[in-house]
One Martini backbone bead per residue (centre of mass of N, CA, C, O) as a GRO file, in nm:
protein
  105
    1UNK     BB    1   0.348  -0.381   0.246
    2UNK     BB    2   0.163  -0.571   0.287
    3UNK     BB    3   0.061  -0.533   0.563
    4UNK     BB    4  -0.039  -0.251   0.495
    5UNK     BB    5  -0.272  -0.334   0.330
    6UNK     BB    6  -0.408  -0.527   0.528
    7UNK     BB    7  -0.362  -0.359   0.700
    8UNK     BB    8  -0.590  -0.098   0.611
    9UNK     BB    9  -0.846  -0.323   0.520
   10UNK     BB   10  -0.913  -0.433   0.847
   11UNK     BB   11  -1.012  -0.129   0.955
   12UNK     BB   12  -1.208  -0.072   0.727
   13UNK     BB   13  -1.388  -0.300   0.813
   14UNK     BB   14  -1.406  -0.293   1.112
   15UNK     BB   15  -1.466  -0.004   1.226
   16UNK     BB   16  -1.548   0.227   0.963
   17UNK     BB   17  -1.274   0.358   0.853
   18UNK     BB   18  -1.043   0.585   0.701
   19UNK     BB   19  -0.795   0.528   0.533
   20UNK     BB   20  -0.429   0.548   0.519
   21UNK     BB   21  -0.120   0.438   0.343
   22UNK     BB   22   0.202   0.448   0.435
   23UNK     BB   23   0.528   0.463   0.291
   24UNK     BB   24   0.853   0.474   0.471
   25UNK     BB   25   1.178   0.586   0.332
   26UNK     BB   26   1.162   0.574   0.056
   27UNK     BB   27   1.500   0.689  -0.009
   28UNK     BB   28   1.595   0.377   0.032
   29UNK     BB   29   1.465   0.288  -0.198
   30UNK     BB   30   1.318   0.128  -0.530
   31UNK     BB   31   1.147   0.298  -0.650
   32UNK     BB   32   1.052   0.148  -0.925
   33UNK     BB   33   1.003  -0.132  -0.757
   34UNK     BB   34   0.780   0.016  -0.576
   35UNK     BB   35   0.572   0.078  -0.796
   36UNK     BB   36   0.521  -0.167  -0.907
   37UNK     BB   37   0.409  -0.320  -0.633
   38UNK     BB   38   0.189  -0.173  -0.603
   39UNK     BB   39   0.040  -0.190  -0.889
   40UNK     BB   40   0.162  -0.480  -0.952
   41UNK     BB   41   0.052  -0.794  -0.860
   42UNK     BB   42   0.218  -0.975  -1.027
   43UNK     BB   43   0.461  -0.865  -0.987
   44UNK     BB   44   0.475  -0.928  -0.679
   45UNK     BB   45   0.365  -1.279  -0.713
   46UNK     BB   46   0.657  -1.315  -0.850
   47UNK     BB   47   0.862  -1.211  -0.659
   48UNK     BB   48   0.769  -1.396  -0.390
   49UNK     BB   49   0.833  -1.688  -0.589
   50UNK     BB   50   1.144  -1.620  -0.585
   51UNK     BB   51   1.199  -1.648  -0.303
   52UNK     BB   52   1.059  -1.899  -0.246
   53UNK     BB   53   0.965  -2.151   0.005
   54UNK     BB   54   0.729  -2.243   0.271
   55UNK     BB   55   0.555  -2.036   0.513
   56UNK     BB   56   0.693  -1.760   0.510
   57UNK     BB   57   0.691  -1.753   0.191
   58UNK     BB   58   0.401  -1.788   0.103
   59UNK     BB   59   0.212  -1.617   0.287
   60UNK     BB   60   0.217  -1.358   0.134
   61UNK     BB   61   0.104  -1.465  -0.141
   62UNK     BB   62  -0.170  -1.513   0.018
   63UNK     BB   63  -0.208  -1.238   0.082
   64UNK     BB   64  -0.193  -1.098  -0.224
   65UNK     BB   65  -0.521  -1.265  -0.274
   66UNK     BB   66  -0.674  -1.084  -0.062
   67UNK     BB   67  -0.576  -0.774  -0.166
   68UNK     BB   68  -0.680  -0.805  -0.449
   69UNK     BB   69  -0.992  -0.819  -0.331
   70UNK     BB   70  -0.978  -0.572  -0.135
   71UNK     BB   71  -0.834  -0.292  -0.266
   72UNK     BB   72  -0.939  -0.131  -0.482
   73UNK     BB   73  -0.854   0.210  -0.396
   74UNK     BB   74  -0.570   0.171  -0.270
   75UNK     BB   75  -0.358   0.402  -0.159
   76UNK     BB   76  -0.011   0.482  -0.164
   77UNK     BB   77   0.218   0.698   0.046
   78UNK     BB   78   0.497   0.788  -0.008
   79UNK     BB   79   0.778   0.857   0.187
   80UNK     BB   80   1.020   1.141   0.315
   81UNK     BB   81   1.139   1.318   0.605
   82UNK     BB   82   1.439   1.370   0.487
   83UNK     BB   83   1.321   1.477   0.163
   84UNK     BB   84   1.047   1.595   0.156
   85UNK     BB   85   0.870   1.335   0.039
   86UNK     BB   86   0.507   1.326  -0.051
   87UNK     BB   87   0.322   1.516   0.143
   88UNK     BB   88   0.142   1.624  -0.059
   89UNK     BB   89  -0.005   1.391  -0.144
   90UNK     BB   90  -0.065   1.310   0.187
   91UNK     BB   91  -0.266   1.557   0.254
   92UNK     BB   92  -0.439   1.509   0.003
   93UNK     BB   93  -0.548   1.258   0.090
   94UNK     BB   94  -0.656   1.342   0.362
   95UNK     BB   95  -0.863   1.503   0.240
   96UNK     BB   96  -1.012   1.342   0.062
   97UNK     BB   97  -1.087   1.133   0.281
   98UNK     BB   98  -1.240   1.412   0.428
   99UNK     BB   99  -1.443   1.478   0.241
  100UNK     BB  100  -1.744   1.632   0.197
  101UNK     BB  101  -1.770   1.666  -0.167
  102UNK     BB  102  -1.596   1.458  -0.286
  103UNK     BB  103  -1.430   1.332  -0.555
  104UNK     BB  104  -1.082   1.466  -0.621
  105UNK     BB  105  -0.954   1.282  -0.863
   0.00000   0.00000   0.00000
């Protein structure tokens, strides 16, 4: 999830285009901790601290601490394909995303 958020933050910085960013497989994870994960940082940075210490599980750490200062606006939107869930947000959002009329939210 951070990589994901990651990359959608370098994409919209680089190119200079709106991204999406999707989580799939959604019906496998537990859903209200992928809720909390994404919307509460510090419960993020709680989370990746109990991972214990490191270079590869500190990474993380420092990633959350800098799509923090770069997320803005950023939504993530769930799905799973195999139980057709999220896609209707995920159209709304894609709509949002490219619509010249402005902020649909």
């Amino acid at each position: 999830m951070i990589a994901a958020e990651l990359m959608s933050i370098a994409v919209q910085l680089l190119m200079e285009i709106p991204t999406v960013t999707v989580l799939s497989k959604i019906d496998k994870a537990d859903r209200e901790n992928i809720d909390r994960l994404i919307l509460d940082i510090e419960y993020l940075k709680d989370s990746l601290r109990k991972e214990g210490g490191g270079v590869i599980k500190d990474l993380p750490l420092e990633i959350s601490e800098i799509i923090e200062v770069l997320r803005g606006s950023l939504r993530i939107v769930k799905v799973s394909a195999t139980k057709g869930i999220g896609f209707d947000q995920l159209y709304d959002l894609i709509h949002e995303t490219f619509c010249t009329c402005g902020d649909l939210t």
